[in-house]
C-alpha positions in Angstrom: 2.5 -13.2 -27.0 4.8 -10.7 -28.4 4.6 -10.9 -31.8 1.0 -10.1 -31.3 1.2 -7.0 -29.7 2.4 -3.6 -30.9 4.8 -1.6 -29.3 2.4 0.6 -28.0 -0.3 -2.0 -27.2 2.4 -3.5 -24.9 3.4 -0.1 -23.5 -0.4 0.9 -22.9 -1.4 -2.7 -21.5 1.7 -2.1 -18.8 0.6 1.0 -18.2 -3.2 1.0 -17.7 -1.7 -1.9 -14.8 0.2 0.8 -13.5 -2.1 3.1 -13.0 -4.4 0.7 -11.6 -1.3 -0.6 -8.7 -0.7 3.2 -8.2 -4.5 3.9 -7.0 -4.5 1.2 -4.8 -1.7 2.8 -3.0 -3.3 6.0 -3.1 -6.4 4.4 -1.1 -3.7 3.0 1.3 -1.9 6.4 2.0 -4.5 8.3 2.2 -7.2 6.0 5.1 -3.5 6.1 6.4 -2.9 9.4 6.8 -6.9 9.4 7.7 -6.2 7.1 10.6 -3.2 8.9 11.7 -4.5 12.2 11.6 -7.7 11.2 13.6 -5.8 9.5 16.2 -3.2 12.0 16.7 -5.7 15.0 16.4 -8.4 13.8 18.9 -7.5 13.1 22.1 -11.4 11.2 22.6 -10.4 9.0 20.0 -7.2 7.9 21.9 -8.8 8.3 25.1 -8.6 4.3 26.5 -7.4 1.0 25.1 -11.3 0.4 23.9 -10.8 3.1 21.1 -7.5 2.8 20.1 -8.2 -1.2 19.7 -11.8 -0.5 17.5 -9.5 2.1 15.7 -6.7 -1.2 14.7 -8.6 -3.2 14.4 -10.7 -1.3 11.4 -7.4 -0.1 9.9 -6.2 -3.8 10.0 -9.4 -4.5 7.9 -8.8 -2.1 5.5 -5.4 -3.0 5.2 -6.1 -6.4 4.4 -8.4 -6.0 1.8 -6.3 -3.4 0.4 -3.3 -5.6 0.4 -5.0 -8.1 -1.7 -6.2 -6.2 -3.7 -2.3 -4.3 -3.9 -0.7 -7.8 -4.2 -3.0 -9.5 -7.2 -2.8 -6.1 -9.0 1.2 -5.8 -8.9 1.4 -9.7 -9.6 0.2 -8.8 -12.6 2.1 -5.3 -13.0 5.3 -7.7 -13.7 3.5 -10.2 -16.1 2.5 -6.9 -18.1 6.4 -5.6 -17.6 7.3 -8.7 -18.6 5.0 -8.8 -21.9 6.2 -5.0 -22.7 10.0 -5.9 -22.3 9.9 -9.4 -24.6 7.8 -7.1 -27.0 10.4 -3.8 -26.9 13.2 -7.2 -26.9 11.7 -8.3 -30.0 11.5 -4.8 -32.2 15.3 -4.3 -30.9 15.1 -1.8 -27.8 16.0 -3.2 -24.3 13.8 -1.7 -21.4 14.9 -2.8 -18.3 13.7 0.1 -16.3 10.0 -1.2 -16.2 11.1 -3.9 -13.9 8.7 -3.3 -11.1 9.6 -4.2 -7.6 8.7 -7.9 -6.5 5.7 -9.0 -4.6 8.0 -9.9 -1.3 9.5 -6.4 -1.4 6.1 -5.0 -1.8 4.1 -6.8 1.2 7.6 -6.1 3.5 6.9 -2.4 2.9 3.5 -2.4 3.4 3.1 -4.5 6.3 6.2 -2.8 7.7 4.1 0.4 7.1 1.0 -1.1 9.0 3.1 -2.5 11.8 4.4 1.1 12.3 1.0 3.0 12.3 -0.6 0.2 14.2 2.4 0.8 17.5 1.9 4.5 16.8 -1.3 4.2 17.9 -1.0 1.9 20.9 1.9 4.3 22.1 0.3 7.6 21.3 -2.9 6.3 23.1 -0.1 4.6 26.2 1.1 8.3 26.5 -2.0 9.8 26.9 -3.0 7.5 29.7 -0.1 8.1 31.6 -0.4 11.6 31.3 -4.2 11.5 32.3 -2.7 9.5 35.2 -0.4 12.4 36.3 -3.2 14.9 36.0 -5.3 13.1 38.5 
């Protein structure tokens, strides 16, 4: 494969992947910080179990779509690195950095991410129940 490819061509290929990985984690972050922000900022959206559940539950859709979309997309982020490096290996120049981090380390993180939002929710909406409690 690398003696068909340019340089560039190889460069381009790896990073038109990239870009494409990176936007996917965009959409992540941001119905992330959407989901935070709404259930922090809105005490009716936390206000009983019911919500917060329809709330997961919906961000746990997303997020599973998301992820495999995430997960085919940087699968193919290291065949591309890959590509690029036996291509830069062949015209002489040794690129290690585009070694992109592995699919394991990548679905740790983001499931370790939508663990963490997942409990935020559940407690922030725990907390506001026991506070209504005290009110009353």
């Amino acid at each position: 494969m690398a003696e068909f490819l340019s340089l560039k061509d190889a460069f381009d290929l790896y990073q038109t992947q990239y870009s494409q990985v990176d936007k996917l984690w965009s959409y992540f972050g941001t119905v992330t910080l959407a989901v935070l922000g709404f259930s922090i900022g809105s005490d009716k959206a936390t206000k009983s179990i019911k919500e917060a559940a329809i709330i997961i539950v919906g961000y746990l859709m997303f997020c599973v779509g998301n992820f495999k979309a995430l997960l085919l997309g940087q699968k193919q982020l290291i065949d591309f690195a890959h590509i690029a490096m036996e291509v830069a290996k062949a015209k002489g120049i040794i690129v290690e950095s585009l070694e992109p981090l592995s699919t394991s380390a990548v679905s740790q993180f983001y499931w370790c991410v939508v663990a963490a939002v997942c409990v935020g929710i559940a407690f922030i909406t725990w907390r506001r129940q026991v506070e209504r409690q005290r009110q009353t």
